[in-house]
FIBAKOL-450638 format. One line per field, with one value per residue (C-alpha): y, z, x; chain; residue number from 1; residue in one letter. Coordinates in nm, 2 decimals. Layout:
residues N
py <- Y, ... .
pz <- Z, ... .
px <- X, ... .
unit <- A, ... .
pos <- NUM, ... .
code <- a, ... .
end
This chain:
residues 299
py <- 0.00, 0.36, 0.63, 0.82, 0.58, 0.53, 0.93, 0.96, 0.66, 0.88, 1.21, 1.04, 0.87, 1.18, 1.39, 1.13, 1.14, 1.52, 1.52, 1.26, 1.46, 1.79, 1.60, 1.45, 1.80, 1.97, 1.69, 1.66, 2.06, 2.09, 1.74, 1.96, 2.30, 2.10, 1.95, 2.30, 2.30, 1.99, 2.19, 2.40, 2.06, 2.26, 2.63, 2.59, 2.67, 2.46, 2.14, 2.30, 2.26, 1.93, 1.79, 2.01, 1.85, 1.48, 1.53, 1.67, 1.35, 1.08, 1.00, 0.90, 0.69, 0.53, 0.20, 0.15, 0.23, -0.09, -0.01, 0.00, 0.08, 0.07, 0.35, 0.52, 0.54, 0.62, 0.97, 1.07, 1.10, 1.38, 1.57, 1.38, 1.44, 1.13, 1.11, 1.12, 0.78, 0.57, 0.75, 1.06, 0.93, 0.69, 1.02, 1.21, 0.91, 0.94, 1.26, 1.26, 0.98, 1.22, 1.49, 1.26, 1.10, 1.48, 1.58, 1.31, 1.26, 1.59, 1.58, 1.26, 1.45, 1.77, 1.48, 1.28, 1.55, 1.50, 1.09, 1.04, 0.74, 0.72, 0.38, 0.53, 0.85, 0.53, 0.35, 0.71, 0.76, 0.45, 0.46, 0.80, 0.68, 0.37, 0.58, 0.86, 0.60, 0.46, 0.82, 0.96, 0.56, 0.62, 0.97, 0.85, 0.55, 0.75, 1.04, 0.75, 0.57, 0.94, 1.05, 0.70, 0.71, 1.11, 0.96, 0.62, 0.85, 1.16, 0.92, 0.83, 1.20, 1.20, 0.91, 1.03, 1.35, 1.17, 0.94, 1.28, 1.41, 1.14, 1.04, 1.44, 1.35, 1.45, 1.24, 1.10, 1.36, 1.67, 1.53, 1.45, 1.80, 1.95, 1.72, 1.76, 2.11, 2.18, 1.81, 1.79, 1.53, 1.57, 1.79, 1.62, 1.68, 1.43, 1.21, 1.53, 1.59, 1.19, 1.25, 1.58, 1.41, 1.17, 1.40, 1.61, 1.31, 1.22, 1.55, 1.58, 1.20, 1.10, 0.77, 0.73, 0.37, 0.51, 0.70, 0.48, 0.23, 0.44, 0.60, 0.24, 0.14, 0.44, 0.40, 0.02, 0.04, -0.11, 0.15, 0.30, -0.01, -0.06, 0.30, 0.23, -0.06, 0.10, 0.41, 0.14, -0.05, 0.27, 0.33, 0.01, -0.06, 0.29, 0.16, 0.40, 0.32, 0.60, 0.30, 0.14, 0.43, 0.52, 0.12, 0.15, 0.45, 0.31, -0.01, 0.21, 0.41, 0.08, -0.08, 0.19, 0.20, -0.15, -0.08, 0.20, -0.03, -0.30, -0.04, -0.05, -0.34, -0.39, -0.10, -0.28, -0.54, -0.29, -0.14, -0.47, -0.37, -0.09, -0.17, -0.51, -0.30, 0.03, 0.11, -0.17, -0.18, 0.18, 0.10, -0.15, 0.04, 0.33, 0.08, -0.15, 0.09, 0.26, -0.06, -0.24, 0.06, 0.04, -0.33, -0.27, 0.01, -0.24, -0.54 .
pz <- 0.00, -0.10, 0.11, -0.06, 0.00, 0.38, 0.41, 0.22, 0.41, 0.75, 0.66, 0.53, 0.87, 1.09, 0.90, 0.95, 1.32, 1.34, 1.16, 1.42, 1.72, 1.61, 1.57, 1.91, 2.11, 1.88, 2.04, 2.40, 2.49, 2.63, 2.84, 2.97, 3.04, 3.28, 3.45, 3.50, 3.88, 3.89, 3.74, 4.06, 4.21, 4.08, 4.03, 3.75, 3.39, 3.20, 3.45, 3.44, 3.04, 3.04, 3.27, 3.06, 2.75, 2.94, 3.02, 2.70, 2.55, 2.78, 2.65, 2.35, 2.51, 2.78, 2.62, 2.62, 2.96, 3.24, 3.60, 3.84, 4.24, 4.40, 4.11, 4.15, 4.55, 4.48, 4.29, 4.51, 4.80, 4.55, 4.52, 4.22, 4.21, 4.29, 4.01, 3.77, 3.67, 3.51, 3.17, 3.27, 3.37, 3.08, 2.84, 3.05, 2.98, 2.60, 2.56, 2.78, 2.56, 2.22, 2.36, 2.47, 2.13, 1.97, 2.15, 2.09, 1.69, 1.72, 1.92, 1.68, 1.36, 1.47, 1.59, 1.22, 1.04, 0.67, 0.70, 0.89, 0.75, 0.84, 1.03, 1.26, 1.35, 1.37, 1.60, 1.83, 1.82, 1.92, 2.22, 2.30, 2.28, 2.50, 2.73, 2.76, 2.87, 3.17, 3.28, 3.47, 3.66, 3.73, 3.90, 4.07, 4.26, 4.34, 4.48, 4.68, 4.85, 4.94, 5.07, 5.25, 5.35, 5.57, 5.70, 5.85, 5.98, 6.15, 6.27, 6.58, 6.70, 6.67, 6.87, 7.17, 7.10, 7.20, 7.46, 7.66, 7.64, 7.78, 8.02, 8.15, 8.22, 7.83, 7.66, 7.32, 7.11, 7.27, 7.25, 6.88, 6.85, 7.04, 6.88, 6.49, 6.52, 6.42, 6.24, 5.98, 5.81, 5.53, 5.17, 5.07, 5.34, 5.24, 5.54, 5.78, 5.60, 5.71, 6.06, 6.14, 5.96, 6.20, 6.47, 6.37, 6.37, 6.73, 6.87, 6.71, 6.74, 6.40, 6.25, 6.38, 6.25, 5.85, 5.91, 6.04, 5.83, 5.51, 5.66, 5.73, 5.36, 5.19, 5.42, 5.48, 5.71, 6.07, 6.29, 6.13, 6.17, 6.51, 6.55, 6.44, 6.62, 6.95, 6.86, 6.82, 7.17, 7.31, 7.21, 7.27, 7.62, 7.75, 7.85, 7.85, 7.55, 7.65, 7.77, 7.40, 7.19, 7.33, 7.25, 6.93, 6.86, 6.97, 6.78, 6.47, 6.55, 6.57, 6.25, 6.05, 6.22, 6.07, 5.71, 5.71, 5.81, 5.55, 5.27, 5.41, 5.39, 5.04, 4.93, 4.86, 4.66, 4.43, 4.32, 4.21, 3.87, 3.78, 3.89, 3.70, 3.36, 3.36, 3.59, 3.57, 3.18, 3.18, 3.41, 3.18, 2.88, 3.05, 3.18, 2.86, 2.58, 2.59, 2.62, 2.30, 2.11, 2.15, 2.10, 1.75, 1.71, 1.78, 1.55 .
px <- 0.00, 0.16, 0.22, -0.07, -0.33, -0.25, -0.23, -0.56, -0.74, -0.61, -0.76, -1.06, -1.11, -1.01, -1.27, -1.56, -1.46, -1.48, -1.80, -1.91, -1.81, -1.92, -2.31, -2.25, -2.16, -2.43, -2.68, -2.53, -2.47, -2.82, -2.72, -2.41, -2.61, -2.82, -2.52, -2.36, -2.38, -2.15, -1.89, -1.84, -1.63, -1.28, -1.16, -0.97, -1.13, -0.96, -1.06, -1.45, -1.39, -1.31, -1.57, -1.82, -1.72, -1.70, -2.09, -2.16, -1.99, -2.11, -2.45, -2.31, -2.04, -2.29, -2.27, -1.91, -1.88, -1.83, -1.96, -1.72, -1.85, -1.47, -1.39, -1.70, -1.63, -1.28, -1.38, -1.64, -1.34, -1.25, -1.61, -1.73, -2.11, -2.29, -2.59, -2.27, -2.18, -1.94, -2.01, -1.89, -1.54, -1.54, -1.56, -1.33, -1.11, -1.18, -1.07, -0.79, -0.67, -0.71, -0.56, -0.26, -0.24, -0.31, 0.03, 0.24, 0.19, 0.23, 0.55, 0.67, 0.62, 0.79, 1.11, 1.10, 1.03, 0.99, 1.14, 0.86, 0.64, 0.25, 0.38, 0.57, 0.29, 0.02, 0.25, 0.28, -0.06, -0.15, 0.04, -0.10, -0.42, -0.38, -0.16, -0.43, -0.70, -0.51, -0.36, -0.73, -0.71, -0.32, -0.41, -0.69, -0.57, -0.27, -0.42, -0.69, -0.36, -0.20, -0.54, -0.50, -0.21, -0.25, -0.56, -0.38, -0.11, -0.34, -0.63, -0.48, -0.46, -0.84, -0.88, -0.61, -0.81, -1.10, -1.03, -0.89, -1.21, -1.40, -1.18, -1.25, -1.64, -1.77, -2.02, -1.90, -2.16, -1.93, -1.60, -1.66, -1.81, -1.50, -1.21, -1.38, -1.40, -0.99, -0.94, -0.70, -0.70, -0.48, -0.49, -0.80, -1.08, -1.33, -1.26, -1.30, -1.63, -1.75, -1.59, -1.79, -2.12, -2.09, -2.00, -2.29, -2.52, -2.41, -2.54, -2.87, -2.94, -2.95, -2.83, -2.54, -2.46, -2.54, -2.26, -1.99, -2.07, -2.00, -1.69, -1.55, -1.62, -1.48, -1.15, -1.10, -0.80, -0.76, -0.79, -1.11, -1.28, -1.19, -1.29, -1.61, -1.69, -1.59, -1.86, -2.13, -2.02, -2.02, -2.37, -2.49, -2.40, -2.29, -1.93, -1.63, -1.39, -1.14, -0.87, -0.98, -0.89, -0.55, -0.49, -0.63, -0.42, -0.09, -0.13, -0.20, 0.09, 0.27, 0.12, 0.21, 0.57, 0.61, 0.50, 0.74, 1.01, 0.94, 0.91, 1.25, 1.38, 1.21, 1.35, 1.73, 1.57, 1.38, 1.71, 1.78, 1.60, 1.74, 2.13, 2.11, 1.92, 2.08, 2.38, 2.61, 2.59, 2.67, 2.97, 3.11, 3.04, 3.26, 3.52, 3.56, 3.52, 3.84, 4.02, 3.76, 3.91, 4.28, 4.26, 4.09, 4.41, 4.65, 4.55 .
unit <- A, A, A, A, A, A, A, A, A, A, A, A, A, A, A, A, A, A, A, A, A, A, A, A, A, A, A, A, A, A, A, A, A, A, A, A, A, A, A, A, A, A, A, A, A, A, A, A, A, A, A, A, A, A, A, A, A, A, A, A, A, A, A, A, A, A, A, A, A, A, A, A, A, A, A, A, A, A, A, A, A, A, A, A, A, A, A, A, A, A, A, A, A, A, A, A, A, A, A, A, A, A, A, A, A, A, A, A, A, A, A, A, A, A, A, A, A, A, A, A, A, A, A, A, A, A, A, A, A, A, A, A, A, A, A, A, A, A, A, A, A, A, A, A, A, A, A, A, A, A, A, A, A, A, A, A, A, A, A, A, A, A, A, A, A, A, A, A, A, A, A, A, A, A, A, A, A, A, A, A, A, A, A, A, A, A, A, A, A, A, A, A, A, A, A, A, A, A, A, A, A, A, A, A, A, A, A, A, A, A, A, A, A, A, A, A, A, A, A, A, A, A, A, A, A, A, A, A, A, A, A, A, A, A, A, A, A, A, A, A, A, A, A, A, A, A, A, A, A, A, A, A, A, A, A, A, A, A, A, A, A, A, A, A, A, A, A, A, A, A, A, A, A, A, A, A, A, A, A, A, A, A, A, A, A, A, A, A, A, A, A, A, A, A, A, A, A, A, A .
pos <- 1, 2, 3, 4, 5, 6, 7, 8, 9, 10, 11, 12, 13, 14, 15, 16, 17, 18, 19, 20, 21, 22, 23, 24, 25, 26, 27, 28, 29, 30, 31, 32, 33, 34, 35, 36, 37, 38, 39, 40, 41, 42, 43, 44, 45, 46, 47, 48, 49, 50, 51, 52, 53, 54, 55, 56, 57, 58, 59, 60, 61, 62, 63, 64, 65, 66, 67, 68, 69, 70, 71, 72, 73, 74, 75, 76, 77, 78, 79, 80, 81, 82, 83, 84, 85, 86, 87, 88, 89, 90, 91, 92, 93, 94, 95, 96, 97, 98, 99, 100, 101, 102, 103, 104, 105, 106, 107, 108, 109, 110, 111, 112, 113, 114, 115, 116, 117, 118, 119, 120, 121, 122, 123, 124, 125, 126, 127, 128, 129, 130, 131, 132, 133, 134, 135, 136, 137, 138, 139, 140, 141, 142, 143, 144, 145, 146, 147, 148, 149, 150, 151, 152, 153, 154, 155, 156, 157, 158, 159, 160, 161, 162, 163, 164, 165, 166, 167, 168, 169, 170, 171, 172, 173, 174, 175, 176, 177, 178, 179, 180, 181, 182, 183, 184, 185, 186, 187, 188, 189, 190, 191, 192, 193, 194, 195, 196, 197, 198, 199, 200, 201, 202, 203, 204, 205, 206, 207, 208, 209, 210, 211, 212, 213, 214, 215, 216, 217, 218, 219, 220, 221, 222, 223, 224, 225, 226, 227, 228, 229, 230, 231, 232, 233, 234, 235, 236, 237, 238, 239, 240, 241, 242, 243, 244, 245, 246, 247, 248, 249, 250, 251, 252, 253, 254, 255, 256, 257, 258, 259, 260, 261, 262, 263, 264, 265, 266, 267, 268, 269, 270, 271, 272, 273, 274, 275, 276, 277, 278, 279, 280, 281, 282, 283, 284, 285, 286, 287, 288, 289, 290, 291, 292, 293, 294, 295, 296, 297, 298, 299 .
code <- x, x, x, x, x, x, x, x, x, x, x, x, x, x, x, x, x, x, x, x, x, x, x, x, x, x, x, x, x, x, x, x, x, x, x, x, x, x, x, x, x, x, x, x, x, x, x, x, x, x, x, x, x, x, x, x, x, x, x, x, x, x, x, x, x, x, x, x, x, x, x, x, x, x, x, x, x, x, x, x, x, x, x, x, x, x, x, x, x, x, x, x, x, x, x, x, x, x, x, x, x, x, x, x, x, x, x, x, x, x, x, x, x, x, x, x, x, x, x, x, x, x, x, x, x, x, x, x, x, x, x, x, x, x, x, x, x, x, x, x, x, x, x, x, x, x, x, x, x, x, x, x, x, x, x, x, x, x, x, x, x, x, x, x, x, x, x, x, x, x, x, x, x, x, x, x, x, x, x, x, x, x, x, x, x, x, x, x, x, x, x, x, x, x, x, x, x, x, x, x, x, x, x, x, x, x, x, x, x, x, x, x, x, x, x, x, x, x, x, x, x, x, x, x, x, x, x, x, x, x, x, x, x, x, x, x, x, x, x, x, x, x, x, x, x, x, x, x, x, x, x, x, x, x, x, x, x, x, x, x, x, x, x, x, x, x, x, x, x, x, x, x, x, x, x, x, x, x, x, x, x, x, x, x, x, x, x, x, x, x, x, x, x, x, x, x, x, x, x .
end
């Protein structure tokens, strides 16, 4: 197949997907205008953009979309509206992957210049494209195990927090209203929102259980559940968990002592990798090419 035939197959293809798109947004902009509250979840414009676009484009990408509850629990610890499902992140995945793919044929045309065969910009787009569809999941579960990871470390200050209040005479209800008021939790205050629901739900005497239960499910470490489970003993038989919570806090405090240390100890054998792949080949490179090069002089 000549060059002219691949590049003529390419623009026809391209033009019948902007043609497609342009019908889609021209259909689905109304779908986004009703959705423009849900574009108050960031400050940035260009953010607000691309979500408006992602609603505006997942109607017509609904049925390629795969449900996904741990996802969908995952990026609503980030303010992700709630009656937005899996469609809306499946289309913000779609475009991120076009404008990923956009920038690096882009990028690999500009680097091959005029030698540059429609092979090699399919090949880079491709990878743009596949890369732009797992970048959104990357960023999410990495921002989920840091959010994680502050709350695991800063938890068992609430609880110490707590347990000094009771063990001064206060009811549970005011020692979660007096240790929730200056929580920090971390850059991402989703967790302090659940905490201060269910502190807020302990003084008027709402469902307390509703609200422990979904705070263990969103963060399913050890020392939220026992935290949990020693609110509902609490309010099932009355009994002072002050002791409990210090313990609890000290054995997280321990726990988390212990990871840290075998990241530690895993850390050496990790390296392995990258020694065995990158810096001992250099080394011999440097050590053995001058010598290569005055044996080949001398014969």
């Amino acid at each position: 197949m000549s060059k002219e035939i691949v590049l003529f197959l390419w623009g026809t293809s391209v033009s019948f997907a902007a043609l497609w798109g342009f019908g889609v947004l021209r259909r689905a902009l109304p779908f986004a205008r009703s959705h423009a509250g849900d574009l108050a979840m960031t400050d940035s414009s260009f953010l607000r953009l691309f979500l408006g676009l992602a609603i505006a484009l997942s109607p017509a990408l609904r049925i390629f979309a795969r449900r996904d509850p741990n996802l969908m629990r995952k990026l609503g610890l980030f303010g992700w509206p709630v009656h937005l499902d899996e469609s809306v992140f499946f289309s913000a995945r779609v475009l991120t992957s076009i404008l990923v793919a956009t920038i690096v044929g882009l990028i690999s045309l500009a680097a091959l210049g005029a030698g540059s065969t429609p092979i090699c910009l399919l090949v880079s787009v491709s990878a743009g494209l596949m890369i732009g569809m797992v970048i959104p999941v990357l960023i999410i579960r990495r921002r989920y195990l840091s959010q994680l990871d502050a709350l695991t470390q800063r938890f068992p200050n609430l609880l110490e927090a707590i347990a000094l209040c009771l063990e001064s005479g206060q009811s549970l209800a005011l020692a979660f209203e007096r240790c929730t008021a200056k929580l920090s939790l971390g850059r991402y205050n989703h967790w302090e929102r659940m905490v201060r629901e269910i502190s807020v739900n302990y003084r008027r005497g709402l469902d307390r259980d509703a609200a422990l239960t979904k705070f263990h499910e969103s963060a399913p470490v050890n020392v939220v559940y026992q935290f949990c489970s020693l609110c509902r003993m609490s309010e099932r038989t009355g009994a002072s968990i002050a002791p409990i919570l210090r313990q609890a806090a000290e054995q997280a405090r321990s726990e988390r002592h212990l990871a840290m240390e075998r990241r530690a100890l895993e850390a050496p054998v990790k390296l392995l990798a990258p020694l065995v792949c990158c810096i001992f080949p250099c080394t011999f490179i440097v050590l053995l090419a001058p010598i290569i090069v005055r044996l080949k002089g001398t014969l």
